[in-house]
C-alpha positions in Angstrom: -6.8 -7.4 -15.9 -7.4 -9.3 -13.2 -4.6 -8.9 -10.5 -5.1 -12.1 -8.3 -4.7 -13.7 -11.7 -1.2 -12.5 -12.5 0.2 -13.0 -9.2 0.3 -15.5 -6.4 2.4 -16.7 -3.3 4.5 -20.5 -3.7 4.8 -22.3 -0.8 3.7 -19.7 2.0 6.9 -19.6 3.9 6.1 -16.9 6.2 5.3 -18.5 9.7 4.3 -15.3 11.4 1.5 -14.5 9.3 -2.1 -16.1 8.8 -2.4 -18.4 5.8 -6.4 -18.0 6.0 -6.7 -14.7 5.6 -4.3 -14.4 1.9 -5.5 -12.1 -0.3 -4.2 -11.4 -3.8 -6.5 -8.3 -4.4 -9.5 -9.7 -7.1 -10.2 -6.1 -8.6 -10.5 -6.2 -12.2 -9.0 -2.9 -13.8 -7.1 -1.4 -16.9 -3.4 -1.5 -15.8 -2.8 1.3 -18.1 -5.4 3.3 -16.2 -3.9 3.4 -12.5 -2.0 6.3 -11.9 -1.4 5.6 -8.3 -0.5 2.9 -6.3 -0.8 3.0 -2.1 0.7 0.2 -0.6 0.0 -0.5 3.0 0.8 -2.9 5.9 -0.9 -6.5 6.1 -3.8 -8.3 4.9 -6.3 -8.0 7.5 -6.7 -10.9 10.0 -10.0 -10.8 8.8 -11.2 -10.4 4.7 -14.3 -9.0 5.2 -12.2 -5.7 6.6 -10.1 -5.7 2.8 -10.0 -3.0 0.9 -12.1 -4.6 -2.1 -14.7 -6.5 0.2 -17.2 -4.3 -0.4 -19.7 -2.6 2.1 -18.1 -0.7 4.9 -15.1 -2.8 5.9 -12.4 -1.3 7.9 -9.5 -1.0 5.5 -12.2 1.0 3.3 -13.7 3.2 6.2 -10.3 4.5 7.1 -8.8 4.4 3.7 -12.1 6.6 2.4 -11.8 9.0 5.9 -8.2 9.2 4.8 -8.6 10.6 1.4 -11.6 12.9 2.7 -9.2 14.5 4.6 -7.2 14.8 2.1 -10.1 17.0 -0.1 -11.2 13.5 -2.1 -14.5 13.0 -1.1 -16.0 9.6 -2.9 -18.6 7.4 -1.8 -16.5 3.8 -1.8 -13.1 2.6 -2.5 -14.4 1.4 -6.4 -14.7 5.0 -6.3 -10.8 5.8 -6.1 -10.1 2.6 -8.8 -12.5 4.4 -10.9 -9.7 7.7 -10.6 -7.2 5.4 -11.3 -6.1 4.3 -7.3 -5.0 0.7 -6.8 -4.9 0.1 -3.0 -3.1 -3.1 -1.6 -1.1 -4.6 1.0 2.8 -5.4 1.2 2.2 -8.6 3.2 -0.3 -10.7 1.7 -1.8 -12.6 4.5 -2.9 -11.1 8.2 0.0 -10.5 11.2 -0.4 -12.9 13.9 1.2 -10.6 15.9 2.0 -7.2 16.1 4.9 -6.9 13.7 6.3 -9.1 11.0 9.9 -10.4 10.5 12.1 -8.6 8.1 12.4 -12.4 6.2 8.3 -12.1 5.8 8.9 -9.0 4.2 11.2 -9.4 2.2 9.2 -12.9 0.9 6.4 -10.4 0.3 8.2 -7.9 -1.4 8.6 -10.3 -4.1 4.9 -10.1 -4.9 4.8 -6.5 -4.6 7.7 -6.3 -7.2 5.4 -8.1 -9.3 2.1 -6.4 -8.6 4.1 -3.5 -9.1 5.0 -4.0 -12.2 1.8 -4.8 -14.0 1.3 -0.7 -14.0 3.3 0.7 -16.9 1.9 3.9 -16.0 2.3 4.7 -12.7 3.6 7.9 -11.5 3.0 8.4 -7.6 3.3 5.4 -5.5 2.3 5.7 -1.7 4.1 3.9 1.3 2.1 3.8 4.3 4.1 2.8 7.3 7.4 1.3 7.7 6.4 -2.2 6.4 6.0 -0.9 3.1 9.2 1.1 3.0 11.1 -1.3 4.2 9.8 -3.6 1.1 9.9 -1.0 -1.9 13.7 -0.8 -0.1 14.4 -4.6 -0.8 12.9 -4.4 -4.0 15.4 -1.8 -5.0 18.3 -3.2 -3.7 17.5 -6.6 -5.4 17.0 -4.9 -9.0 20.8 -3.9 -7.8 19.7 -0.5 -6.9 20.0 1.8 -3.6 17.7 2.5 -0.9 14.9 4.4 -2.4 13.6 5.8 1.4 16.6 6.5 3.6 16.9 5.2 7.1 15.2 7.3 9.7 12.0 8.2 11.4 9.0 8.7 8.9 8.0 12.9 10.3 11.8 13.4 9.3 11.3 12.0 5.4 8.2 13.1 4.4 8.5 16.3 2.1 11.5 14.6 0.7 11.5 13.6 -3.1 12.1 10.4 -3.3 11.9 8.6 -7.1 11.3 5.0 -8.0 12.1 4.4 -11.8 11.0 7.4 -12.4 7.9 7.1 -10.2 7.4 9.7 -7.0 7.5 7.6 -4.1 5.8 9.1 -0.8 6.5 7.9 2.8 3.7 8.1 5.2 2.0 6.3 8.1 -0.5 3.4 7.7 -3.9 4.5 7.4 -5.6 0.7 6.9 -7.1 -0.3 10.2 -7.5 0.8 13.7 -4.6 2.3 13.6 -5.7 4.9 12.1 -7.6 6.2 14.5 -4.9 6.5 17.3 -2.9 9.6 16.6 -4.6 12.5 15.0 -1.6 14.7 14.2 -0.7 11.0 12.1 -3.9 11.3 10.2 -3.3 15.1 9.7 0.2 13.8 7.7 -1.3 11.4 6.0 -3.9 13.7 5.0 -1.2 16.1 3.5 0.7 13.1 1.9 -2.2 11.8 0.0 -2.7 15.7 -1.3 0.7 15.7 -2.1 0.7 12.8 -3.8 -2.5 13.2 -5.9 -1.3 17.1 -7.4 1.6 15.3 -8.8 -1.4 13.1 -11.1 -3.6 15.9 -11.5 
């Protein structure tokens, strides 16, 4: 399967975000093989830093450092596809600014429902930062369902257990960009999350 295929934004309503830089991601994969989904911020402003562009982009360099810390040591981000990892982005086009408004995420989150649900299989789904929270949260209270994260700050959740149709859902801090590099007690959580996550697929 061929995500980019199954999925795709109508009308691009979103005016804070960049229409040139809308990825859907292009990774061909057996949906029944992905155990674990991690679903992060924003597109990047620019595709050659994606996830699946290939080389040493930025979302891969910080995802790959992120999962090294977390004991996965693998050599590119086919690498964590290969073991059953689908990496992608709430928002589906770059930020032209710092944040995004909630109507941008909540347009988004309608893809993500959708990617989402192309993965029978899934049992661990990571949220990394509060854009992606705040989405799986929409998502579930469309489907007429509560709040799957609770309000409050992200150090104070994590270690809860949190369940998403039956799927262990993991709030953590985005680990996809520069961002990344800022705080290192942040990267020492995200570290453990990833673990944490990743024992439940084991």
């Amino acid at each position: 399967m061929r995500v980019s295929s199954r999925i795709r934004c109508i009308g691009f309503p979103c005016a804070d975000v960049h229409r040139g830089s809308y990825f859907i991601p292009r990774v061909t994969l057996d949906p029944l093989a992905v155990s674990t989904i991690l679903v992060s911020e924003a597109s990047p402003p620019d595709l050659r830093d994606h996830y699946y562009a290939g080389g040493d982009s930025l979302f891969a360099r910080t995802t790959l450092q992120a999962f090294a810390g977390a004991g996965v040591e693998v050599a590119g981000i086919q690498d964590l596809v290969d073991r059953g990892i689908y990496l992608t982005t709430t928002i589906k086009c770059g930020k032209k600014g710092y944040a995004v408004a909630r109507s941008t995420i909540d347009a988004c989150s309608a893809l993500l429902e959708k990617e989402l649900a192309l993965f029978p299989r899934v049992r661990v789904i990571l949220l990394m930062g509060d854009v992606a929270i705040t989405a799986l949260n929409l998502i579930s209270k469309r489907q007429g369902e509560g709040r799957v994260i609770p309000a409050g700050p992200t150090y104070k959740l994590r270690g809860g257990t949190f369940t998403y149709h039956g799927m262990r859902v993991f709030p953590s801090y985005l680990q996809a960009g520069p961002s990344y590099f800022i705080e290192k007690s942040k990267r020492r959580m995200i570290a453990e999350d990833i673990r944490s996550a990743l024992q439940l697929v084991r």
